[in-house]
C-alpha positions as a Markdown table, in Angstrom:
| # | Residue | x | y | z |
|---|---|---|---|---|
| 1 | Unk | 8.5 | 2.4 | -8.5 |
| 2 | Unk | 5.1 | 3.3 | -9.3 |
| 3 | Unk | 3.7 | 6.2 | -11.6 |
| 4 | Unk | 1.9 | 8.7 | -10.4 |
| 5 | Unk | -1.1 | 7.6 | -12.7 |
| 6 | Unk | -0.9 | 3.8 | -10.8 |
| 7 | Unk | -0.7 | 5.7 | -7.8 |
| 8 | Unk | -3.8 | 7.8 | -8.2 |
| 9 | Unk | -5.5 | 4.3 | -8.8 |
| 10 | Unk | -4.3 | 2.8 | -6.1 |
| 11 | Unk | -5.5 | 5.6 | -4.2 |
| 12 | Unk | -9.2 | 5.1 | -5.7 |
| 13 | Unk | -9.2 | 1.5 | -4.5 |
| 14 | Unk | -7.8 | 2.4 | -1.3 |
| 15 | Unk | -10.4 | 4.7 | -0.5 |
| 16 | Unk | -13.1 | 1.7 | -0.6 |
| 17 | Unk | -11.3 | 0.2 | 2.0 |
| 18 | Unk | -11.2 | 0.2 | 6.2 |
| 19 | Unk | -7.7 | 0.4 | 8.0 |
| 20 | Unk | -6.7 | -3.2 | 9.0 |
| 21 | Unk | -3.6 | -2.1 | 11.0 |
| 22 | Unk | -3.9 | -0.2 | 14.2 |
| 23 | Unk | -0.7 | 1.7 | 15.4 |
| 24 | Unk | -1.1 | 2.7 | 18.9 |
| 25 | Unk | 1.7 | 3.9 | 21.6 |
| 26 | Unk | 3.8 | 1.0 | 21.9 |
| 27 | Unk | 4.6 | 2.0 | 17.8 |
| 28 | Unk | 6.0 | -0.3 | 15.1 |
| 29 | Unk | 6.7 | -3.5 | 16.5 |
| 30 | Unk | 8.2 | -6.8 | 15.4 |
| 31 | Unk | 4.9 | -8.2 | 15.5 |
| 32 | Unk | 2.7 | -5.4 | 13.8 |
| 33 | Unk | 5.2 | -5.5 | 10.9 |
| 34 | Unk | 5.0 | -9.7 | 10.7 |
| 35 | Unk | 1.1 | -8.6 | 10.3 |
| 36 | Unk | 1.5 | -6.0 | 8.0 |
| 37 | Unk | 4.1 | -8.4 | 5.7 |
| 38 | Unk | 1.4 | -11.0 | 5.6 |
| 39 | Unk | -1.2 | -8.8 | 4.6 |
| 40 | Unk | 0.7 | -7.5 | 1.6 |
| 41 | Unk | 1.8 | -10.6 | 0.5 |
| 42 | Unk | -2.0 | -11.3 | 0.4 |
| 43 | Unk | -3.9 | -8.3 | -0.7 |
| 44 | Unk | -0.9 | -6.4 | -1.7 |
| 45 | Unk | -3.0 | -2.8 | -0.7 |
| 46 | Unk | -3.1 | -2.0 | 2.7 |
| 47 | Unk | -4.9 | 1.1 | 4.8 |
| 48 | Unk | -3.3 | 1.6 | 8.4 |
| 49 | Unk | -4.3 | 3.9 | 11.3 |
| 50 | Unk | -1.8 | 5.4 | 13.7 |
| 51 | Unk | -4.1 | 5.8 | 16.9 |
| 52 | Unk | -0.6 | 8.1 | 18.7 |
| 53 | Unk | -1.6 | 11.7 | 17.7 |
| 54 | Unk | 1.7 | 12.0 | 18.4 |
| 55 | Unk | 3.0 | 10.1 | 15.1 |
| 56 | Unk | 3.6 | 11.9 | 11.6 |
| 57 | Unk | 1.7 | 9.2 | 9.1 |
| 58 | Unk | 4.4 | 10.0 | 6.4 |
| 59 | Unk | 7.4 | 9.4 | 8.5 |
| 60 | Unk | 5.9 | 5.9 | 9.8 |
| 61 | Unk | 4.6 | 5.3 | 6.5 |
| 62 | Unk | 7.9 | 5.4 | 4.6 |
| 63 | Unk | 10.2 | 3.9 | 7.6 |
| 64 | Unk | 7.3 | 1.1 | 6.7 |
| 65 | Unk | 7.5 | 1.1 | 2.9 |
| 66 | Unk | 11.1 | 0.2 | 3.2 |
| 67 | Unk | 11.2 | -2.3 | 5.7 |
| 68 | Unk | 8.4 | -3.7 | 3.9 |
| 69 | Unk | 10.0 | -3.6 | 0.4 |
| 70 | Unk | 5.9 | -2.0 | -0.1 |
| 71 | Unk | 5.4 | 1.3 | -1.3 |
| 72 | Unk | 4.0 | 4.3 | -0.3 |
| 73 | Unk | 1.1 | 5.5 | -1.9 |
| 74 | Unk | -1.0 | 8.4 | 0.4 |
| 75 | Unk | -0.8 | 9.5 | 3.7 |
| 76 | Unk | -3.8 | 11.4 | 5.0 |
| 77 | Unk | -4.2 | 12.7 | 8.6 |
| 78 | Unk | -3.1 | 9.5 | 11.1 |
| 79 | Unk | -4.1 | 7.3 | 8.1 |
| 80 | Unk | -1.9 | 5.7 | 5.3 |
| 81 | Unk | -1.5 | 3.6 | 2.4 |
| 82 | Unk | 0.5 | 0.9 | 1.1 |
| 83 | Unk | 1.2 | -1.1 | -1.9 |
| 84 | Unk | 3.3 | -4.0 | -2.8 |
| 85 | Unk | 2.9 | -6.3 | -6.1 |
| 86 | Unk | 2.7 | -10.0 | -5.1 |
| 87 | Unk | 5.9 | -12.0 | -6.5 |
| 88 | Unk | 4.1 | -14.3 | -8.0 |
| 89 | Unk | 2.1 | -12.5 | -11.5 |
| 90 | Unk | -0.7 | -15.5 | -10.7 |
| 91 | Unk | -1.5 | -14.6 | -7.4 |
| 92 | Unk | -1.8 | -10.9 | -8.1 |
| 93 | Unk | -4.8 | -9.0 | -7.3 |
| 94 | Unk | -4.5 | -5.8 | -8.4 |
| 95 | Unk | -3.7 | -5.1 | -12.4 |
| 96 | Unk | -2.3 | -1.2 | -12.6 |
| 97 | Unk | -2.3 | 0.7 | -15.3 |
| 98 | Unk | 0.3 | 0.8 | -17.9 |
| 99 | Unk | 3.1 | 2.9 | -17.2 |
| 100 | Unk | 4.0 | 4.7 | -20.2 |
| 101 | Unk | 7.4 | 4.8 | -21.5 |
| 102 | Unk | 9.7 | 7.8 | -22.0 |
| 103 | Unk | 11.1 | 8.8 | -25.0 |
């Protein structure tokens, strides 16, 4: 689970970025979420577009997050975002900031 201050950075990078994922009528399928999975496990921040005016971002979105094991980090109009940490700490791209323990 990310922080809220990890997730406003991850929003900052996101915004650089273009959607890579197009969602259009035919909705999630087997093949856009193969897609999405590699992405992730590549650039582990994603930006997708849902091109069905008829789709709610945030629902997609989090049915995504956790058949994704990713998680969410904005939804905006028929655009989202997603995160997931690569596995391996030497193939990680993105460092987030410290989350600061409770006390």
């Amino acid at each position: 689970m990310i922080t809220g201050k990890q997730r406003s950075y991850l929003k900052s990078l996101a915004h650089k970025i273009e959607p890579v994922v197009m969602i259009g009528r035919q909705g999630v399928t087997d093949a856009i979420i193969k897609g999405m999975d590699d992405y992730l496990t590549a650039h582990e921040l994603m930006k997708v577009k849902l091109s069905d005016k008829e789709m709610d971002a945030q629902e997609v979105c989090s049915m995504l997050a956790v058949k994704l094991d990713a998680e969410f980090v904005q939804a905006i109009g028929h655009k989202f975002v997603l995160y997931r940490m690569a596995a391996n700490p030497e193939k990680r791209k993105i460092v987030l900031p410290e989350a600061k323990a409770r006390g």
